[in-house]
C-alpha positions as CSV (number, residue, x, y, z in Angstrom):
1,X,142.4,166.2,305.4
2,X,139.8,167.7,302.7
3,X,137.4,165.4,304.7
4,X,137.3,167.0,308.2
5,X,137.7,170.2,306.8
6,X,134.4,170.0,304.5
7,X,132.3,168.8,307.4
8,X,133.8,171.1,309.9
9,X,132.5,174.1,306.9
10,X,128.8,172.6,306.5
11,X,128.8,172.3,310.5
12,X,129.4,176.5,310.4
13,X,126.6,176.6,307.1
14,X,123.7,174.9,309.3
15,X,122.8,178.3,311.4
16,X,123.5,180.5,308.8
17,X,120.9,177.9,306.7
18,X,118.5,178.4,309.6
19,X,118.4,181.9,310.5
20,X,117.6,182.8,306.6
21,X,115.3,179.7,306.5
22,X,116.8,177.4,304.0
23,X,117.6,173.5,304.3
24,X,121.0,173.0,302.9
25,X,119.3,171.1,299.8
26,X,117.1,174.3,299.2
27,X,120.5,176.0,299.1
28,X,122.2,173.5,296.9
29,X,119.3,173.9,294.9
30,X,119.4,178.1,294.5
31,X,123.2,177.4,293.9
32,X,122.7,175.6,290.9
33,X,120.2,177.8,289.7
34,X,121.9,180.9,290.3
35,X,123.3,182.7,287.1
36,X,122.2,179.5,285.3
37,X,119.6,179.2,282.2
38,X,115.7,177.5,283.1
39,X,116.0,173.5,284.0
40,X,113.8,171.1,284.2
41,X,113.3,169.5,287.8
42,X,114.8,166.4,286.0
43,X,117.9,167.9,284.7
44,X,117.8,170.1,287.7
45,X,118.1,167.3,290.2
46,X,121.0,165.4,288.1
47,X,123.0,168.4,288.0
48,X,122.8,168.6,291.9
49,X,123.1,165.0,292.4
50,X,120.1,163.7,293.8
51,X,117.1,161.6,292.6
52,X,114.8,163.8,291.3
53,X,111.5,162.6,293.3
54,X,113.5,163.6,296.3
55,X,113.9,167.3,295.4
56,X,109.9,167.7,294.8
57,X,109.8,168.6,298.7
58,X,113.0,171.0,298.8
59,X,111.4,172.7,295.3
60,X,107.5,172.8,296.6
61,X,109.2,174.5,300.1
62,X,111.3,176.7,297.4
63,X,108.2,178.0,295.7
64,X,105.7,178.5,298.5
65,X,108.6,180.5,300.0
66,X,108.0,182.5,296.5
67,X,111.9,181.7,295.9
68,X,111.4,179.9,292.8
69,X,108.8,179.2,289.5
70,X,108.2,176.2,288.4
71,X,105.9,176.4,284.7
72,X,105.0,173.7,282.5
73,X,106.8,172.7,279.5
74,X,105.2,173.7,276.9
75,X,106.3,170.4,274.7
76,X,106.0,168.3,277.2
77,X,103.2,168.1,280.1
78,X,104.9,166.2,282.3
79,X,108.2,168.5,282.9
80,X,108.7,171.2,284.4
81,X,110.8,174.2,283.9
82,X,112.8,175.9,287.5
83,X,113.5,179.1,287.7
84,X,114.7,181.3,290.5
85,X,112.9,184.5,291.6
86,X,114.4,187.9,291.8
87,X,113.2,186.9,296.1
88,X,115.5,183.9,295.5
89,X,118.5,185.9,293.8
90,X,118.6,188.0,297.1
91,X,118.2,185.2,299.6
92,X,120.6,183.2,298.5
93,X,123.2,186.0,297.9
94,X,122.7,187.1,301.1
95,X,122.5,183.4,302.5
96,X,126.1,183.4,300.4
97,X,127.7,186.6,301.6
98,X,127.0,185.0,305.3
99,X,128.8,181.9,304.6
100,X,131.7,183.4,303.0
101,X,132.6,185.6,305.8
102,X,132.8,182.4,308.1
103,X,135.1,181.2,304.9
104,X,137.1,184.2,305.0
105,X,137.9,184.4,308.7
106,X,138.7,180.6,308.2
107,X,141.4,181.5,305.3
108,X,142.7,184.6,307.6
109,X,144.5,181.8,309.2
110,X,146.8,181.5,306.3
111,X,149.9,183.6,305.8
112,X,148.4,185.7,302.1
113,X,150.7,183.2,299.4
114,X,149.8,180.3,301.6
115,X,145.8,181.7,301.1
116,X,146.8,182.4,297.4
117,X,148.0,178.3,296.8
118,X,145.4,177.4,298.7
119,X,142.9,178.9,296.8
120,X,144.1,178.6,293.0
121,X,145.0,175.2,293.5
122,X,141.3,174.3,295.3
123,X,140.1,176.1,291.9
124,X,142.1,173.5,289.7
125,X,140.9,170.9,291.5
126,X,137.2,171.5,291.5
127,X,137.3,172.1,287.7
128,X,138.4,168.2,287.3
129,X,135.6,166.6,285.6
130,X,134.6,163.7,287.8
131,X,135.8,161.1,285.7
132,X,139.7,162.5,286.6
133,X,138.9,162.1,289.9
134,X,137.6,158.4,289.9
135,X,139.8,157.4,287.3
């Protein structure tokens, strides 16, 4: 059931996505830097789940855009530190606040303690840690 459901809520993400000019990865990508300390691409790219020479592209589109900086370390040469700009903060809150209106008129549909379960016990579930999910 969760299956259908997430697909059917990307399917509604992909014009907001366009008409603010994001790929879904470059929105994945201001997600996890949103509210979050400096990473390095590396650590940047495991947190997100993909290999990191695949999110080069998404984070060179990112900072041309002027929605992120990307600065050397200075202890090591080869990394480099991501950071979202105060550009970036706004797109992707507003990119954000889009979305969530599609997921509120979605949850209407629910009678309010219906909403309520719906929600608190989505919450439980997505603070699992992986491993309690795979076992």
């Amino acid at each position: 059931m969760i299956a259908p459901l997430q697909r059917a809520l990307i399917a509604a993400e992909q014009p907001v996505l366009r008409a603010h000019g994001l790929s879904m990865w470059g929105y994945v990508v201001l997600s996890a830097l949103d509210g979050q300390p400096v990473r390095t691409q590396t650590a940047l790219a495991e947190f997100i789940g993909a290999d990191k020479s695949r999110i080069i592209g998404v984070l060179d589109e990112l900072e041309n855009a002027g929605l992120l900086d990307r600065t050397r370390d200075p202890a090591d040469r080869r990394a480099r530190f991501v950071a979202m700009t105060d550009e970036g903060r706004r797109k992707h809150r507003a990119v954000q606040a889009d979305i969530q209106r599609n997921e509120e008129r979605v949850l209407a549909r629910l009678d309010p303690a219906d909403r309520e379960a719906f929600l608190r016990a989505l919450a439980t579930l997505s603070a699992l840690p992986p491993t309690d999910i795979t076992g």
